[in-house]
N, C-alpha and C positions, 0 to 999 in steps of 0.2 A: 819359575825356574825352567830353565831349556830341557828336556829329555836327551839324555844323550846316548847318541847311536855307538855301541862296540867298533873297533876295524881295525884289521892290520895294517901293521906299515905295508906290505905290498898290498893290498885294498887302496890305503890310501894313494900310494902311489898309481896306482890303475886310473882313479877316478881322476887325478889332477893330469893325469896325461889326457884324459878324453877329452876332460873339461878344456884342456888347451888347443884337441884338435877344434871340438867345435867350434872357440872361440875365435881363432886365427887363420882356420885353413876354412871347414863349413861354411862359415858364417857369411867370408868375404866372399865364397861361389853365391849362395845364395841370394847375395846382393844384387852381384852381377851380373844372375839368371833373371830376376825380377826384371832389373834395368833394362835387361836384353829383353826381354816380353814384353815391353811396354812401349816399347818400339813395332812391333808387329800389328799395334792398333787397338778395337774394340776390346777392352778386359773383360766383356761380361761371356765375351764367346770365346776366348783365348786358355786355351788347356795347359797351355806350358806358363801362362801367366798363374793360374788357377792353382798347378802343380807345385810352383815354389815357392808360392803362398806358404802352402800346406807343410810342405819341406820344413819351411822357414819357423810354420808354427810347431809342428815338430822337437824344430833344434835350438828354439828359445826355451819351451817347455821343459829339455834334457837339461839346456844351461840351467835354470831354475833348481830342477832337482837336486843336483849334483853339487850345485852352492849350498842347497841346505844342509844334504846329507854332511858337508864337510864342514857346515858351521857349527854342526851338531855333534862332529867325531869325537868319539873319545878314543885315540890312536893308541893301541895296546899293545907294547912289545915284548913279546913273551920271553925273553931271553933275561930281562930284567925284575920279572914276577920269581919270589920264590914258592913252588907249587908242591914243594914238599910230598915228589910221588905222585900229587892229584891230577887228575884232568881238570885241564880249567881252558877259560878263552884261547882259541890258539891252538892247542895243543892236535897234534897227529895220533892217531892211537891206533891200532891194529887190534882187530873185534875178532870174535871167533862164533859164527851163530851157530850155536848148538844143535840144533833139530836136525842144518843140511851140511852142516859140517863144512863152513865155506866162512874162507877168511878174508877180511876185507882189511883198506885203511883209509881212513877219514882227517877231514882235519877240518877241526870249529872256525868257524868264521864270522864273520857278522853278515847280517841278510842279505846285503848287497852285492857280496861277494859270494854268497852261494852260488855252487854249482856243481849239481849231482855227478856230472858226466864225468866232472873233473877232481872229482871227490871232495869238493869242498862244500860240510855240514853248515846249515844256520845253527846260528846258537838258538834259534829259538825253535827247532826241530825235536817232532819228540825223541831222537835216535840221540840228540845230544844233551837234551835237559837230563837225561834218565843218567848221562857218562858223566856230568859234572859232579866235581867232590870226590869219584870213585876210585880207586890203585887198581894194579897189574894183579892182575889173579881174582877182582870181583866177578861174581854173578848179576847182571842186570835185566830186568824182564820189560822189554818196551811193547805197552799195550799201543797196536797200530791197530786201523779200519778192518781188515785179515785177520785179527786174533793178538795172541800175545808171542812178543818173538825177545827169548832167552840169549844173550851174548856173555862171554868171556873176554874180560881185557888179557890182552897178549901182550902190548906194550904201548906205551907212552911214551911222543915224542915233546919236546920243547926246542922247536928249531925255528 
């Protein structure tokens, strides 16, 4: 049986975008950089032959990935879960850490789509395993490398 990876519909949408630039825009430069370098003579001493090589091994590599991860999605649209109040996949939640008094919001995602900067949790993060299951107004203590850091659900989104 396949393992199957969580992802939002805009996860999934991200990846099938990339996966098309690679395959239609990337792909056909790096053909044509090859073609082009192999024209300039010797490959063994040729940089820019050497370079889109590399490129090339690269952007078959990401092709690969992004085929699996999507053959493997299990696409989860929260609008159509009923979560009965809970935090679950997906879900936006607005945290309160107790100790510094600073409020944050997050939203579960699946690993691929993680990205801290942009506030988007792995589901498999310990700041979101500890939020799943929980309602607005619990207390959760997420043991991190630092110690243990106490939050407050504020609120829950399902958007």
């Amino acid at each position: 049986m396949i393992d199957q990876i969580p992802i939002t519909i805009s996860g999934e949408k991200k990846l099938i975008k990339e996966l098309n630039i690679l395959k239609k825009i990337k792909r056909p430069q790096i053909i044509n950089a090859l073609k082009e370098a192999r024209n300039h003579g010797d490959l063994k001493e040729n940089a820019e032959y050497h370079a889109a090589r590399e490129e090339q091994s690269f952007c078959e590599g990401r092709i690969r990935y992004i085929e699996t991860i999507l053959s493997k999605a299990n696409i989860i649209d929260i609008k159509k879960i009923n979560s009965n109040g809970r935090v679950i996949f997906g879900s936006t939640i607005t945290i309160l850490n107790i100790f510094q008094k600073k409020i944050s919001t997050y939203r579960i995602v699946g690993d691929d789509e993680s990205n801290f900067k942009k506030k988007l949790i792995s589901i498999n993060s310990p700041v979101a395993r500890y939020l799943i299951g929980k309602k607005i107004n619990d207390i959760v203590s997420v043991k991190t490398p630092r110690g243990s850091v106490s939050y407050k659900i504020l609120s829950i989104e399902h958007i």
